[in-house]
C-alpha positions in Angstrom: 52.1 96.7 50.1 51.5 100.3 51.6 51.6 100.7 55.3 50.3 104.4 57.1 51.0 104.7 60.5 48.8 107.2 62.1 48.9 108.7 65.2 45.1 108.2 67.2 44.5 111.8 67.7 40.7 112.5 67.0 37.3 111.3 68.3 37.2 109.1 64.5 40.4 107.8 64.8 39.6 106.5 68.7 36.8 104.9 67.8 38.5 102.8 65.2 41.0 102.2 67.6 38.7 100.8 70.4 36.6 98.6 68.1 39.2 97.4 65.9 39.8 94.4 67.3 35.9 93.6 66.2 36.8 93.6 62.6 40.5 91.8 63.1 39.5 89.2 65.4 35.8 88.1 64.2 36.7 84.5 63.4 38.1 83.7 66.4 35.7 81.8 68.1 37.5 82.1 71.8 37.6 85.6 71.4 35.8 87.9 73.9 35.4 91.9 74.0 35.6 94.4 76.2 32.9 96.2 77.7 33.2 99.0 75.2 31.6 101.4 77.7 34.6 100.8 79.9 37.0 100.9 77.0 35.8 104.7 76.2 35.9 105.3 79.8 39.6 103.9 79.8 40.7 106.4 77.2 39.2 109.4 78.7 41.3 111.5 81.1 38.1 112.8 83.2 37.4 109.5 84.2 40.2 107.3 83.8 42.3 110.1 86.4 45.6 108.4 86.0 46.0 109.6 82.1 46.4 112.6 83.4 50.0 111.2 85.3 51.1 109.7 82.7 52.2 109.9 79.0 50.6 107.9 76.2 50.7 107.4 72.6 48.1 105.4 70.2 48.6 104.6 66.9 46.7 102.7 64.0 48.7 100.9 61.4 47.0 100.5 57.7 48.1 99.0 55.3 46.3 99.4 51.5 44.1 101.3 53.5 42.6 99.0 56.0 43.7 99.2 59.3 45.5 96.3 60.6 46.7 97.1 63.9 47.1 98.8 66.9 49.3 99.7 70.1 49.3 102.0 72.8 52.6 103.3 74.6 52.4 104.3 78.3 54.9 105.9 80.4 53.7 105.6 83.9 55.9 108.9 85.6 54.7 107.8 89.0 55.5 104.3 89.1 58.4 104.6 87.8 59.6 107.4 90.3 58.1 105.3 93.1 60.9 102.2 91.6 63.3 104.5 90.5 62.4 102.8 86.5 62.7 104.3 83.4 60.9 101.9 81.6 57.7 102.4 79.2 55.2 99.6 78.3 52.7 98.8 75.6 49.6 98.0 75.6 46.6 97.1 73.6 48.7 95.4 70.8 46.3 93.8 68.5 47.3 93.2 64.8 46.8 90.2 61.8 49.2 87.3 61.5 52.3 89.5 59.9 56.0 90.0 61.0 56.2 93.5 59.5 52.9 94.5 60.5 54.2 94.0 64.5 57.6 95.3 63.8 56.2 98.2 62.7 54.0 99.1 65.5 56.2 97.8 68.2 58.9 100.1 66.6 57.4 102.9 66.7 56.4 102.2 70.4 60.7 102.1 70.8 61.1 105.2 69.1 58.8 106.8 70.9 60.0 105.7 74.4 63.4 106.2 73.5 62.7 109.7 72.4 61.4 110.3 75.9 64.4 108.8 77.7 63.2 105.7 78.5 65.4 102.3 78.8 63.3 99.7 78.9 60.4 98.3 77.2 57.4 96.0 78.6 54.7 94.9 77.7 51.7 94.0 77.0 50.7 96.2 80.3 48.6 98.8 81.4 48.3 101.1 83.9 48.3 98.9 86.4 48.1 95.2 87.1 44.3 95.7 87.7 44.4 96.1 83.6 44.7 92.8 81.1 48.2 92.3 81.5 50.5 89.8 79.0 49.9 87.8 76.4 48.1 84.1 76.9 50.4 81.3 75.6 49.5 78.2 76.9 45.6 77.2 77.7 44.2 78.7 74.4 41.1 76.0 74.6 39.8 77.7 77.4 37.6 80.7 77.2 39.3 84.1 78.4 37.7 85.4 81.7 36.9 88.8 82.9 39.9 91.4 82.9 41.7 88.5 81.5 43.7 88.9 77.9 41.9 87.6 74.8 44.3 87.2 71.7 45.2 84.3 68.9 47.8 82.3 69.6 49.7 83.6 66.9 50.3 87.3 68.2 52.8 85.8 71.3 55.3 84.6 68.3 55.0 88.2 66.8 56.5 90.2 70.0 58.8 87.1 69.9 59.8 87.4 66.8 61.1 90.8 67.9 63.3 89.8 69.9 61.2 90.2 73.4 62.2 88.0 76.2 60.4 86.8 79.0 59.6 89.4 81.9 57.2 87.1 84.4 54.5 85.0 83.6 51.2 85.1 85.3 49.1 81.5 85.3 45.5 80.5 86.1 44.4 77.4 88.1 41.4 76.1 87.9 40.0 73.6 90.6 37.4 71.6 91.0 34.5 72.5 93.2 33.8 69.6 96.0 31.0 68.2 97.0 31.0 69.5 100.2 33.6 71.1 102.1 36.9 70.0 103.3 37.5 69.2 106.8 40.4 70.6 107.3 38.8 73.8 105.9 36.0 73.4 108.9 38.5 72.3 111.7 40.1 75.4 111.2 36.8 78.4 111.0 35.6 76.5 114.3 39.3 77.0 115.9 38.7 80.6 114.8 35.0 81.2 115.8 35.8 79.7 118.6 38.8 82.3 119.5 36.0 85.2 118.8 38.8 87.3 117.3 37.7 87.3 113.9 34.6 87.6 112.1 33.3 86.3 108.3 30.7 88.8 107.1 28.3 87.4 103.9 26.2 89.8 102.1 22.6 89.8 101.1 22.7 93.3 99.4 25.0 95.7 97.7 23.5 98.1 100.2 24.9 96.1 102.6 28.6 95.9 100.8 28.8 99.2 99.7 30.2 100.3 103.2 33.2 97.6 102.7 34.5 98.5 99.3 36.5 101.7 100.0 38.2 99.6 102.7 38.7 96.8 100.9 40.5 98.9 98.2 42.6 100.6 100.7 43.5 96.9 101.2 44.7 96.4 98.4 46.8 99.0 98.1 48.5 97.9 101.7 48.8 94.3 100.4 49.3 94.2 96.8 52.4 97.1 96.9 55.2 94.7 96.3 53.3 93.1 93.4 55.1 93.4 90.1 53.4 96.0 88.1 51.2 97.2 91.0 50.3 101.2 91.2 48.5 102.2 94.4 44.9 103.7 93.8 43.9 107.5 94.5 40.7 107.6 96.6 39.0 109.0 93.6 40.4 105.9 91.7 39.0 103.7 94.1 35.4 105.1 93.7 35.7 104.9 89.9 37.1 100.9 90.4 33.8 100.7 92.8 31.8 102.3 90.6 32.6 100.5 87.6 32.6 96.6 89.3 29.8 96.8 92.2 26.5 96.5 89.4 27.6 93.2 87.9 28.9 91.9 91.6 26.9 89.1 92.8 27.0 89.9 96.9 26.5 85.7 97.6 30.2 85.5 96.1 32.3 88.7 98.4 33.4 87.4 101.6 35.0 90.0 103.9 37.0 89.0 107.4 36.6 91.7 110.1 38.6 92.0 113.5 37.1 93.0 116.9 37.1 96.8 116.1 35.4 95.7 112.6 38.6 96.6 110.8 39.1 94.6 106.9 41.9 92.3 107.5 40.7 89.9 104.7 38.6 89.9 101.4 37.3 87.8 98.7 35.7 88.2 95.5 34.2 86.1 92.6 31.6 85.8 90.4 30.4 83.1 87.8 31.8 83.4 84.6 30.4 85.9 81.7 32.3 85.1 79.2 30.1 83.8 77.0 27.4 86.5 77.6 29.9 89.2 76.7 30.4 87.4 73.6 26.6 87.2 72.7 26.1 91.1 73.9 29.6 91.7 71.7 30.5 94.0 74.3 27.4 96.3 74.5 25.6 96.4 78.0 22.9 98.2 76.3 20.4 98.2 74.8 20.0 94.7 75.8 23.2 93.0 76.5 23.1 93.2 80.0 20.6 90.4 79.9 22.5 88.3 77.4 25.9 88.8 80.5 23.3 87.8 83.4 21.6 84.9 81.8 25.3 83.0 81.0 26.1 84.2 85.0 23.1 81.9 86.0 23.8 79.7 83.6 27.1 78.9 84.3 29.0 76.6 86.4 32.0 78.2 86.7 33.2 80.5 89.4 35.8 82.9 88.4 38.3 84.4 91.7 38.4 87.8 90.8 40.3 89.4 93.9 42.0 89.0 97.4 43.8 89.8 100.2 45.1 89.3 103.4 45.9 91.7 105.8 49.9 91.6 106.5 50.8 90.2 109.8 48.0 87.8 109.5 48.9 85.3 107.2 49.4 81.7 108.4 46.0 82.0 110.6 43.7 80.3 108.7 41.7 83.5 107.1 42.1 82.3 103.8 40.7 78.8 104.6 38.0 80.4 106.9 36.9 82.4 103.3 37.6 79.2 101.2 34.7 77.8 103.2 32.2 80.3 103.0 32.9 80.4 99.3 32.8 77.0 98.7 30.0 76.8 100.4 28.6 79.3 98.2 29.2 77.4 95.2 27.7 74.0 96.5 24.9 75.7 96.6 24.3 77.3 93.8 25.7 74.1 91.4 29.3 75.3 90.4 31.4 73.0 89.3 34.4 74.4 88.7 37.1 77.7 90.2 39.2 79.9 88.1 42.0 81.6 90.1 42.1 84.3 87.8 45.8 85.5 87.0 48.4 84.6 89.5 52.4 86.0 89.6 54.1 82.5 88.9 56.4 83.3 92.1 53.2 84.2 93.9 54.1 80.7 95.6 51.7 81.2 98.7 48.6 81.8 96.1 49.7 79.2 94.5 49.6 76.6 97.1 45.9 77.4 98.2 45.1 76.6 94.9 47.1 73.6 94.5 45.6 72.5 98.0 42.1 72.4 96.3 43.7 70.1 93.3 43.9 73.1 91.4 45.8 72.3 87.9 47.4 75.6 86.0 45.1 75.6 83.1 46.4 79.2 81.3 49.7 81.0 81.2 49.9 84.7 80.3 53.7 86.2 79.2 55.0 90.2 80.0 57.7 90.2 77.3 60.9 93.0 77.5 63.5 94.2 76.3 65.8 96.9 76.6 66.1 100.2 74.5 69.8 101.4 73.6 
């Protein structure tokens, strides 16, 4: 056996990496692409801005001449200044069912960190936590979501078999849609209706939304800071984040909660699952697999959570069941049947619970492995 490693370092070589996982993974029938339009975007530094911060490496691992594997190292300088970190991560690891074949990426993702004075190793993780983060372990009968990881159940036992540990897991709930809304989850947007502090705004338009999203990222940053992994967003990152999510938004599923001075204190945002439309359009939008992602959003009946946030200082008010109802509402009427929390820190107890307080069951867990680098 002959194995190449080769450093991704041309326009050829990039495109082999971003599509490889077409050829590697085209019998597994859970499997679901990227948008490859926002996997070139991802790779270029004039759009994706934060490349341009950071240090990265890409490599493609062949072996008899077929490639068989990839990775990306990422060394995020302003994170790890913010945390006072030396620690490098890898991404995009994708590779056929062989011990030597991971070794020998994930190696040269050590040596390379290592080189560059790193101590620590995690991974799989991007940028940010925005990006597919970990590796999915448990839950493999159910279809990946959106922004969601997508690998076979073998490739978890490779990093293992390197001798990664656990980091943190991430899980997904998913709960079933009721019939109609809970009381509790009524008693509680009267008490706050009725207290005029606090308003629910629904959307008819993304004219009508557009005004909300750059505050709605800003909330994020506030909110999501002490997340594990989290990197705050530039304003021009923000736009890009807009840009990018804001055409396949359906405007019945964002629900945004505005103070008296019409300030965000609290967002919400789903839409019905694609997964199956991505996989018919294999990853193209166009020519004409834009219509292949809207018909399986109409078709389906499940609504995936995609983000959210509560202002701090106002948790414990009832916001978050004042959106639960506007969303479930939402879903009643449009025949959903079923929520998917989308990833969740496992220690993210308060998440958690809301979940767990509409009989959400977790359904998927997702792994960050690590170790350290002597």
């Amino acid at each position: 056996m002959s194995l190449e490693l080769k450093p991704v370092n041309s326009k050829a070589l990039l495109k082999e990496y971003i599509y490889l996982c077409r050829n590697l993974y085209q019998n597994e029938a859970r499997s679901v692409p990227p948008f490859y339009e926002d996997e070139w975007a991802f790779h270029d530094p004039e759009k994706n801005k934060i490349l341009q911060h950071c240090e990265t490496m890409r490599m493609l691992l062949y072996k008899d001449g077929k490639a068989v594997g990839r990775i990306m190292g990422i060394i995020h300088h302003p994170y790890n200044q913010m945390h006072q970190e030396k620690t490098a991560r890898f991404f995009n690891f994708d590779c056929i069912n062989d011990q030597e074949i991971a070794h020998t990426l994930i190696n040269s993702i050590e040596v390379w960190a290592m080189n560059k004075g790193m101590n620590k190793l995690i991974g799989p993780f991007g940028f940010s936590d925005k990006d597919p983060q970990g590796l999915q372990i448990e839950g493999l009968e159910y279809l990946p979501v959106l922004a969601t990881p997508t690998n076979p159940g073998y490739l978890p036992d490779l990093v293992f078999g390197e001798g990664y540990s656990k980091e943190v897991d991430c899980v997904s709930y998913q709960m079933p849609i009721p019939k109609e809304v809970p009381p509790l989850y009524n008693r509680i947007y009267d008490r706050i209706v009725k207290n005029q502090t606090l308003n629910l705004i629904e959307f008819k338009s993304k004219r009508q939304l557009k005004p909300y999203i750059i505050p709605v990222l800003r909330l994020v940053n506030e909110t999501y800071a002490p997340l594990f992994g989290f990197a705050p967003m530039s304003e021009k990152e923000m736009k890009k984040f807009a840009d990018q999510y804001l055409p396949v938004l359906d405007t019945e599923y964002v629900k945004v909660v505005v103070n008296k001075t019409n300030e965000v204190i609290a967002f919400v945002v789903a839409m019905p699952d694609m997964s199956a439309g991505i996989q018919k359009a294999k990853g193209k939008l166009f020519p004409f697999g834009f219509i292949y992602v809207l018909n399986s959003m109409r078709k389906s009946k499940q609504l995936n959570l995609m983000l959210g946030a509560v202002k701090n200082g106002h948790h414990g008010k009832g916001i978050s069941a004042m959106m639960g109802k506007a969303m479930i509402e939402s879903a009643i009427k449009n025949g959903l049947e079923i929520m998917d929390s989308h990833l969740i820190l496992e220690h993210n107890l308060s998440m958690r619970g809301e979940c767990e307080k509409l009989n959400g069951k977790v359904c998927k867990r997702y792994r960050i492995f690590s170790t350290g680098l002597l």
